[in-house]
N, C-alpha and C positions, 0 to 999 in steps of 0.2 A: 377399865375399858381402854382398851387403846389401839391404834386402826396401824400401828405398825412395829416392826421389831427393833429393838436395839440396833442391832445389826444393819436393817435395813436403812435405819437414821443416820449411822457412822459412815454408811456407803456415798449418800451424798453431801455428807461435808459437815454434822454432829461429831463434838469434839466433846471430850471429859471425862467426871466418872461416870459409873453405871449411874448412878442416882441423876444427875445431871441429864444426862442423856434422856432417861425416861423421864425429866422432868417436864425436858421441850417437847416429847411426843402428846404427854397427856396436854399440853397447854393448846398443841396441833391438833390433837383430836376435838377439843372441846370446841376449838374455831369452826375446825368440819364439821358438827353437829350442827351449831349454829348457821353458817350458811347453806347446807344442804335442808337441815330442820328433818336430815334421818339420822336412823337408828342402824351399824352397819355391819352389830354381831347382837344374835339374843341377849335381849335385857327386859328383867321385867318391871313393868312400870301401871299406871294409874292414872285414867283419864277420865274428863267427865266430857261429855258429848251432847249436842243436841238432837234430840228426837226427831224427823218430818214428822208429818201429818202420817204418812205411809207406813211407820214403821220401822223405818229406815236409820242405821246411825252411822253416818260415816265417820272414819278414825283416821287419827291425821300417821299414821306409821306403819309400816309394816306388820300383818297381825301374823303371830307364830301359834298362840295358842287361847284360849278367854277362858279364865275359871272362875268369873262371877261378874254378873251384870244386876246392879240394885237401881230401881229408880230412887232418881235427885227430888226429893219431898219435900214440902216445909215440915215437917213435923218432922226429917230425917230418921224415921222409923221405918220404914217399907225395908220389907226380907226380901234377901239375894233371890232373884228368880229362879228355875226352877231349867234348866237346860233346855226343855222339853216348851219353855216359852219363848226358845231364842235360835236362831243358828248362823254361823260368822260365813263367812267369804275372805278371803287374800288376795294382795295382788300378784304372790307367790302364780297361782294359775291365768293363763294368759285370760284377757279377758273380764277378769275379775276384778272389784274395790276391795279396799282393805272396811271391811265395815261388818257390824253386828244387824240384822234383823229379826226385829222382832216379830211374833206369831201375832197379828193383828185377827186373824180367822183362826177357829177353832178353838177350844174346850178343856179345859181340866176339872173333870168335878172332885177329883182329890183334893185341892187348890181353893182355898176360900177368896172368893170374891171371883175366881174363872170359871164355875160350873159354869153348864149351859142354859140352868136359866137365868141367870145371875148375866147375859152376853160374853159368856166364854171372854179370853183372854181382852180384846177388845173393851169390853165391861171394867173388866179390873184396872185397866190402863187409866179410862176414861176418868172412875171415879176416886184414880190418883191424880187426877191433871198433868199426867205424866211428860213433862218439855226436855228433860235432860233424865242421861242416865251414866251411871259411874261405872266402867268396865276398868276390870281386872285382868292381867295376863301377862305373856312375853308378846314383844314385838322385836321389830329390826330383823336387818336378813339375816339368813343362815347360817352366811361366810362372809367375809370383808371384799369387796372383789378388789381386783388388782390394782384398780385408776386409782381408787380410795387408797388402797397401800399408802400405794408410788406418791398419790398429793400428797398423806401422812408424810413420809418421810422426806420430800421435797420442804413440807412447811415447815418442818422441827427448825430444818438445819436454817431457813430462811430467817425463821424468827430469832435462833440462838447468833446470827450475823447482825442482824438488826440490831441486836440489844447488845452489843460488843460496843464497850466507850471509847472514843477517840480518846489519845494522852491529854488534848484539851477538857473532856470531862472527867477523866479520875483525877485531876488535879482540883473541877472543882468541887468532885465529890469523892472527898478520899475513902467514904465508910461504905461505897458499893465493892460487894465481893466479886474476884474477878480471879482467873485462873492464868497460868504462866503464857498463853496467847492472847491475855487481854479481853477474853470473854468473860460476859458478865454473869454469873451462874445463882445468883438469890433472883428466884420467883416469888413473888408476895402477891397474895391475895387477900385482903382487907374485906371484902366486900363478904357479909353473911350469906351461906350457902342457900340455895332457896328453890334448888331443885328444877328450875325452872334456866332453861338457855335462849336465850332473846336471838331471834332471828337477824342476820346478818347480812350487806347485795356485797361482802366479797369477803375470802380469806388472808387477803393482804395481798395475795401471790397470784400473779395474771395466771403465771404457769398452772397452778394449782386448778385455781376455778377453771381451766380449761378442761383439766380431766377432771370436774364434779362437777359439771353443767349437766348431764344427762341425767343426774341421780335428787335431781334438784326438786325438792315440795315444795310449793309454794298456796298449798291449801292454808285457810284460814288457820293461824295459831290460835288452838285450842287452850282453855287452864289447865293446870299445873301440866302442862308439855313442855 
């Protein structure tokens, strides 16, 4: 995943090899995920959510498609619902949340524990204790729009200056990798992956968070989001 092109990174001042260059975009991307807390091309992904009282689940991303919503159990046995017990909304249509709701009224007597004498779907929820549920699917928008680009490759080049050593640091660290202008080009991450990007109040770059202030989530960070 990456919110902009080689190209675009060289244009505003990404210098190196290919590798290099796409190294500081994915590091710029992952910054923009973090302080946006979206998602800015289809990705599919895994969230557990909580229930209202109503039905109701809101999602903390952009919903593009949902192909399985199972309630969160203690026993974690409960089967993937049944389509026909749920329907999404996007904020793709003006107006609209990115959220799952489910069918609080109405019936499935195919469905063990939704018949209608059993209290239809309602019933079954109920005598799951049903508080959270686990949706499946893609999220994030459609297309990357343009601000996003432009931060992209504004942040690459911002980051890969930053991390350029003065001659007073390669002196006193002679074993960082550095290319014939002095840029520092070994990215290390240490840290185990965990799937999970911690919310961030900026991408380092005034400029930046200028054009991703409008794209900005700041709904409650959800697990594993």
């Amino acid at each position: 995943m990456a919110y902009c092109s080689e190209a675009q990174a060289r244009d505003e001042g990404c210098t190196g090899t290919s590798a290099e260059v796409l190294a500081w975009i994915a590091a710029a991307t992952e910054r923009i995920t973090a302080y946006t807390q979206q998602l800015f091309e289809p990705t599919p992904l895994v969230v557990v959510a909580d229930v209202a009282p109503d039905g109701l689940v809101l999602l903390p991303r952009r919903v593009r498609t949902i192909t399985s919503v199972t309630p969160v159990v203690a026993a974690d046995d409960a089967p993937s619902l049944p389509s026909s017990a749920w329907r999404v909304t996007s904020a793709d249509t003006l107006g609209a949340v990115d959220a799952v709701h489910l069918r609080w009224g109405g019936y499935d007597d195919l469905i063990v524990g939704a018949e209608s004498y059993n209290g239809g779907w309602r019933g079954l929820f109920e005598s799951w204790g049903l508080e959270q549920a686990r949706i499946t699917g893609e999220f994030g928008y459609a297309e990357c729009p343009f601000l996003v680009t432009t931060a992209c490759a504004l942040l690459a080049a911002d980051m890969q200056a930053g991390a350029a050593p003065s001659d007073a640091d390669a002196e006193q660290a002679p074993g960082l990798d550095v290319d014939d202008e002095g840029n520092n080009v070994r990215i290390e991450n240490d840290d185990e992956e965990t799937g999970v990007v911690s919310p961030s109040s900026s991408t380092g770059l005034p400029q930046a968070d200028a054009l991703l202030v409008t794209f900005l989530n700041r709904a409650p960070l959800l697990g594993g989001v």
